[in-house]
C-alpha positions as CSV (number, residue, x, y, z in Angstrom):
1,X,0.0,0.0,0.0
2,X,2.5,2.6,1.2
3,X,4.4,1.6,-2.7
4,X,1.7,2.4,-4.5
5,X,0.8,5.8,-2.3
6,X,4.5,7.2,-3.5
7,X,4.3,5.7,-7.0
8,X,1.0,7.9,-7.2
9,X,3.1,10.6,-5.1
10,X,6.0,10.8,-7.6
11,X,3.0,11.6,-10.1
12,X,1.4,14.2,-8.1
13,X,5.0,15.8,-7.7
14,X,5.5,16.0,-11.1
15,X,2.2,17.0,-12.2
16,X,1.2,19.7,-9.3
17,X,4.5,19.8,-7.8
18,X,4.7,20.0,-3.9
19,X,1.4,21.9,-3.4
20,X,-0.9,18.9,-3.9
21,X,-3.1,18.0,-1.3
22,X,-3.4,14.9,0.4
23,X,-6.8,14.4,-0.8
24,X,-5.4,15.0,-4.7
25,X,-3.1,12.1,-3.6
26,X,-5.8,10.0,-2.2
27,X,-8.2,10.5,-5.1
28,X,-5.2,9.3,-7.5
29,X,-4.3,6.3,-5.3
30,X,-7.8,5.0,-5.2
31,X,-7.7,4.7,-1.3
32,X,-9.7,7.0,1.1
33,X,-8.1,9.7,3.0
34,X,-7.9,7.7,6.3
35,X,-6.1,4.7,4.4
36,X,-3.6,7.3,3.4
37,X,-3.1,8.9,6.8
38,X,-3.1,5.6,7.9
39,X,0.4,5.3,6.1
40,X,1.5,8.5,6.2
41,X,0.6,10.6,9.2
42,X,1.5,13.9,7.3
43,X,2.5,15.6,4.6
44,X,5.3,16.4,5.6
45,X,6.1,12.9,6.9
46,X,5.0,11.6,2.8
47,X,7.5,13.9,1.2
48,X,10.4,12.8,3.9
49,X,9.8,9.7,3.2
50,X,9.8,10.3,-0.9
51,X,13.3,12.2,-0.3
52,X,15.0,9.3,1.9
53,X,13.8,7.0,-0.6
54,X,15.2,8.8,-3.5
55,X,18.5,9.4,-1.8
56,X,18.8,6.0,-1.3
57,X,18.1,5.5,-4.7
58,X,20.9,7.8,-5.8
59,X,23.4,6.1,-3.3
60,X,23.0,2.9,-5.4
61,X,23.3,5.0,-8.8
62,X,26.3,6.1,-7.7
63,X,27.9,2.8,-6.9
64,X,27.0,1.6,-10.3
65,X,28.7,4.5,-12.2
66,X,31.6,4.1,-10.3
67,X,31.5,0.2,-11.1
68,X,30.5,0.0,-14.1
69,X,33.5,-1.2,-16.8
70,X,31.6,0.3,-20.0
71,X,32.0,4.0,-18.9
72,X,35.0,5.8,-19.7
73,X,36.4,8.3,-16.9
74,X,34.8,11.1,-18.5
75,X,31.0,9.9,-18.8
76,X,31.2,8.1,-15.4
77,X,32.2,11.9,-14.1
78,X,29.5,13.2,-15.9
79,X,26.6,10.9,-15.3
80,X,27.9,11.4,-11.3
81,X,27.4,15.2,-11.8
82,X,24.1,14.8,-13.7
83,X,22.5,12.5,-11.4
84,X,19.1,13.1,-10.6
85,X,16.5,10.6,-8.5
86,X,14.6,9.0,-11.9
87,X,11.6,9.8,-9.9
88,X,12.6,13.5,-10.0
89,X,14.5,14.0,-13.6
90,X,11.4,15.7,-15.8
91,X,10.2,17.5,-13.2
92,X,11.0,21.6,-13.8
93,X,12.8,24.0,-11.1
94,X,9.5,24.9,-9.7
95,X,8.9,21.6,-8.0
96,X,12.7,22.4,-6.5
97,X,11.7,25.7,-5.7
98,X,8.4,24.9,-4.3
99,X,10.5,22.1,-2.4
100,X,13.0,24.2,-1.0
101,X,10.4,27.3,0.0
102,X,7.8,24.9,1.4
103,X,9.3,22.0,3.0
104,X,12.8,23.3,4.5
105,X,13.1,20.5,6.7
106,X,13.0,17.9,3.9
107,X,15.2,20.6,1.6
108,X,18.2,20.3,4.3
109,X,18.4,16.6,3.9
110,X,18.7,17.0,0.1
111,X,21.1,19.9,0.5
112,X,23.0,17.8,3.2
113,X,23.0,14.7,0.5
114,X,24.8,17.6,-2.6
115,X,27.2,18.9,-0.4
116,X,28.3,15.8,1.5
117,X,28.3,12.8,-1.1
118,X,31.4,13.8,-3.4
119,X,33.6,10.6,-2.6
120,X,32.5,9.4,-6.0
121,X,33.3,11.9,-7.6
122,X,36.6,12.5,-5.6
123,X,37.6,8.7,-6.9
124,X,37.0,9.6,-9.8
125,X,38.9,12.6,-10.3
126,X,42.1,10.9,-8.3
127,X,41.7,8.4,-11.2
128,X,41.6,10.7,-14.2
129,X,44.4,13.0,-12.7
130,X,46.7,10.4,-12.0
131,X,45.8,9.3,-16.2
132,X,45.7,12.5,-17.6
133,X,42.6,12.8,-17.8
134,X,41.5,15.2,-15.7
135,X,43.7,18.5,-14.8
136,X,44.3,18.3,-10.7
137,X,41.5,20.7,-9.5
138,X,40.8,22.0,-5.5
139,X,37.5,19.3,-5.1
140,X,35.8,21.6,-2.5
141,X,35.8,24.3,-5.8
142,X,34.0,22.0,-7.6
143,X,31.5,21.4,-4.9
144,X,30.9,25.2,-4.4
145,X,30.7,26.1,-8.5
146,X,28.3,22.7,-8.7
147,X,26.0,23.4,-5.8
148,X,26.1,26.7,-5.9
149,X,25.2,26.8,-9.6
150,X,22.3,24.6,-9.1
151,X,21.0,26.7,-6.0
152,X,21.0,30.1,-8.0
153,X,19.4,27.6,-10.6
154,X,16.3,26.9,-8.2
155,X,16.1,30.3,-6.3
156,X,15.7,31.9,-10.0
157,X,13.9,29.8,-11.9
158,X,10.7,32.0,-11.4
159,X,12.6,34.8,-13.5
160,X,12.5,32.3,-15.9
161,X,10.0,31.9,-18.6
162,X,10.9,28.6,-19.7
163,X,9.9,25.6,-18.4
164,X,13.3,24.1,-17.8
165,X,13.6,20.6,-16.0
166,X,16.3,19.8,-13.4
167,X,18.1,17.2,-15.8
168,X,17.8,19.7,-18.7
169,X,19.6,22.5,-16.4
170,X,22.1,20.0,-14.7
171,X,23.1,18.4,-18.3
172,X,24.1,22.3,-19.4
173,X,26.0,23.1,-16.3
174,X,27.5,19.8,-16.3
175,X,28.6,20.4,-20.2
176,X,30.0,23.8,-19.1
177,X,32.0,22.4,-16.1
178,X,33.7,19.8,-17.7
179,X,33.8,21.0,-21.5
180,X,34.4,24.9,-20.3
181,X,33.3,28.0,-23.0
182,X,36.2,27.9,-25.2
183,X,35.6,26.6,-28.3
184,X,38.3,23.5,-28.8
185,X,38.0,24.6,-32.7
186,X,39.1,28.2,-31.7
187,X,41.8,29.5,-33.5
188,X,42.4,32.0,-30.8
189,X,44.4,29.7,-28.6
């Protein structure tokens, strides 16, 4: 029961964002309001939950980019950067906003998760610098510019007129850290 309640939560998110109401959620899960309260005692409590589950998810992500013998040192670096729960990855900056404005007890655990879990990343830019892959960078640098980025990203996406999604705006940052804005065709070099 409590599956399918977040299943039909992950929809609601990406539909509504965070402002629908339990009964929306209810109503889409087929089961009366009590059932759902019955699992979830809150709001707050469902949206916790959907944010633990999701980091979890993302924990595991990780390990399988870092394991996985297919990916080249460059694409596992950037699939790390652009990772985004799957739940989560068409959703636009709104639903981040919205997140963030509304729920800041549930925001600091996902702000906890971006500015602690870099040891994947950290591996992974050892391993490139020691094969010339990677130039030798300051790693908490990158952890500013990359969190940062994607806070200013959230805080002004209602300037914004277009409707961008997280994985859309993490996929251009991502292309900017790690490709820069020279052109490699330049002839200004």
């Amino acid at each position: 029961m409590q599956e399918r309640i977040l299943q039909c939560a992950y929809h609601e998110i990406e539909t509504k964002g965070v402002r629908f109401t339990m009964s929306d959620l209810a109503r889409r899960a087929g089961v009366s309001t009590k059932t759902l309260y019955a699992s979830f005692p809150s709001k707050e409590a469902l949206i916790t939950k959907v944010i633990e589950e999701n980091i979890e998810d993302l924990r595991k992500a990780e390990d399988q980019i870092l394991q996985d013998p297919d990916l080249d040192l460059v694409e596992k670096m950037r699939q790390l950067l652009a990772l985004v729960p799957n739940n989560f990855s068409r959703t636009d900056l709104r639903v981040w906003y919205e997140l963030k404005r509304y729920y800041p007890e549930q925001w600091k655990r996902i702000d906890e998760f971006n500015q602690q879990e870099w040891e994947h990343v950290r591996i992974i830019l050892e391993q490139g610098g020691e094969e010339g892959v990677f130039r030798r960078i300051q790693l908490p640098i990158l952890i500013q510019m990359y969190t940062g980025t994607l806070n200013q990203l959230i805080d002004q996406q209602l300037a914004n007129q277009h409707h961008v999604t997280i994985g859309d705006a993490l996929d251009a940052v991502i292309d900017i850290l790690l490709g820069g804005i020279v052109d490699s065709s330049s002839s200004n070099k």
